[in-house]
N, C-alpha and C positions, 0 to 999 in steps of 0.2 A: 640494705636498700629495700624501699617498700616493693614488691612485686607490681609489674605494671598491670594496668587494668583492662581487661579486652572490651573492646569499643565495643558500646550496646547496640544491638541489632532492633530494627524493625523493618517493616515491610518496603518502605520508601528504600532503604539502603539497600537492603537485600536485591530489590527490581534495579536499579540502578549498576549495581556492581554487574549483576549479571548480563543487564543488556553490553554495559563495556564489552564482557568475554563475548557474549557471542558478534557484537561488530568486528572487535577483536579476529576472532577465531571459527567464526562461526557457529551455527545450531550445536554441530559436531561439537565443536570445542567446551561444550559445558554441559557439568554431571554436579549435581549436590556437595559430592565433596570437591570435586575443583571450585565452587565456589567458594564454598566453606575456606578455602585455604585462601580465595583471594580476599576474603574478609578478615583474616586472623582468629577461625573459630575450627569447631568441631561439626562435623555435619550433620548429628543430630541438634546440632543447637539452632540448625534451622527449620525443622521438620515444625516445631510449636508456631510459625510462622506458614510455612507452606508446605503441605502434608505431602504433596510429589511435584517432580521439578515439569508435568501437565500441568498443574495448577498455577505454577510459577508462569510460564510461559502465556497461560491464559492471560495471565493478570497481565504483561508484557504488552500481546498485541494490543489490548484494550487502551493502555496508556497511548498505543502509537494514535487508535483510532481516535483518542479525545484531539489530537491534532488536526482532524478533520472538517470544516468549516459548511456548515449546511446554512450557514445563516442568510444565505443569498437564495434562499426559494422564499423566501419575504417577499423577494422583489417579482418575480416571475418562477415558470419552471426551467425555459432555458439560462436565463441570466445563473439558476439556482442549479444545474445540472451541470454544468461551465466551472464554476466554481467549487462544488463540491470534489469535479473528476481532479483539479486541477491542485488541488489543496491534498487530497488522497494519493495522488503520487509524489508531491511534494514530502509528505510525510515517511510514504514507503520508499522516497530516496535516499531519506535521511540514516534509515538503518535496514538497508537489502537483504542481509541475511537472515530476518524476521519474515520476511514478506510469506513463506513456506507455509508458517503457522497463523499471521493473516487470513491468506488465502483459502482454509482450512472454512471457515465459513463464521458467525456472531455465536453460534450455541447460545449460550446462557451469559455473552460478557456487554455489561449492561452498554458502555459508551458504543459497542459495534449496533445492537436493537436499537439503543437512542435515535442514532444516524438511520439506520434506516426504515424506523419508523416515520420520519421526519421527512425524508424523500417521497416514501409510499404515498404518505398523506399529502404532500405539495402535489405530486402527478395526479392523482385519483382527484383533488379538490382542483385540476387546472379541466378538468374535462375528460384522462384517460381511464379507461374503464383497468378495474384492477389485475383483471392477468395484464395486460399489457402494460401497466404501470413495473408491475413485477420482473416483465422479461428487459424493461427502458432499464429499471436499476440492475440488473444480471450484468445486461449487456458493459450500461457503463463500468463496470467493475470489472470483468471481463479485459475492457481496453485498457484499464489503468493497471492491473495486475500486469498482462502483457508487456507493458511499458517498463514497470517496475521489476522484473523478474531478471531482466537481460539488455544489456546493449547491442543493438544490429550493429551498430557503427563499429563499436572494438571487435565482433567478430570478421573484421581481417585481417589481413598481416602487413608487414608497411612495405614488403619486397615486391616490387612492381614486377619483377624477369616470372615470379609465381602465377601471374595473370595473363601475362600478354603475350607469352606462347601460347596457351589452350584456349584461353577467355578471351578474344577478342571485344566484346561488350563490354568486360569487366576493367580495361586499360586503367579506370583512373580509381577501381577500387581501394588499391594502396596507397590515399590520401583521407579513405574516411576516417581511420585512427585517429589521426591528426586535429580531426573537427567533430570528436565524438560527441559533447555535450552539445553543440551545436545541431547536428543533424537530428538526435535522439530525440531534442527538445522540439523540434520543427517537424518533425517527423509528427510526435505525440498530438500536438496543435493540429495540424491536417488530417490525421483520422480524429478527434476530434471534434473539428470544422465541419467537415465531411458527415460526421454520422448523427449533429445534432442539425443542418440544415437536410436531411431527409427526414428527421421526425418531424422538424416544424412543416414540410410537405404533407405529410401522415397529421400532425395533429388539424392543420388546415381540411382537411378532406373529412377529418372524425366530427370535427365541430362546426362543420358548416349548414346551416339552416336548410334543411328540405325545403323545395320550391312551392310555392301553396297550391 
């Protein structure tokens, strides 16, 4: 019988399998050669492909960040700050245990500079002078990493006797389990609500006409 043929590797396959393991498994869970095996290869047969599995992972978050939608500061900077926050956790809820190396900052991975060259330049061209253009897009990333890193809601526990001896405030905490995606979601939406109707307070004050 002819020997069977080991499925040819390129980069597309390689980022793929790998993001599996680590949704899978976590960051933890993947090393070159765990991949390698969950390919059917050898783990130098990936190295001509990605010279260290830093490299791999770069390429990784960059895939998440092409998920990210900037195309609403066309319209405005809030309509365009709104959408971008909202698109950005969307995407880092999609695979959470990435979020790590996300968060790690754009370095040199073109789709994360794309974005936020695109944001810099919608703030800076709406009227914000560019440090504070710089600390608007910090901040917004900031709230969406936050969001994306952890659920407040599943950090309780569903046994109500846990709370309502010591925590009197806390009585009905052992129902937010139950309505995690809910709360998280509603949560995320009112910070926010909340922190782009204080810049539009802040951009109304930066660009309002000196009295003659």
């Amino acid at each position: 019988m002819p020997r069977p043929r080991t499925p040819l590797l390129d980069r597309a396959r390689i980022r793929a399998t790998a993001l599996d393991v680590i949704d899978r498994d976590g960051l933890a869970g993947l090393s070159m050669r765990r991949l390698a095996a969950e390919l059917g290869v050898r783990a130098p047969s990936l190295y001509s492909h990605y010279r260290t599995k830093d490299d791999l992972l770069n390429d990784l978050a960059d895939d998440i960040m092409r998920a990210v939608d900037v195309s609403a500061f066309a319209v405005d900077w809030v309509t365009g700050l709104r959408a971008w926050a909202r698109s950005y956790r969307a995407a880092l809820a999609a695979h959470p245990n990435l979020v790590p190396v996300v968060a790690a900052g754009p370095a040199r991975r073109d789709a994360a500079l794309a974005r936020a060259d695109t944001v810099h330049g919608a703030l800076v061209a709406a009227g914000w002078p560019p440090r504070q253009a710089t600390m608007i897009g910090a901040s917004t990333r900031y709230l969406v990493l936050g969001a994306a890193m952890a659920s407040f809601a599943h950090g309780f526990e569903t046994d109500a006797q846990i709370y309502a001896d010591r925590y009197p405030h806390l009585d009905q905490a052992h129902r937010l389990r139950d309505h995690a995606a809910e709360i998280d979601a509603d949560s995320f939406t009112l910070a926010l609500d909340s922190f782009l109707h204080g810049l539009r307070a802040l951009h109304t004050d930066l660009t309002r006409t000196p009295p003659a």
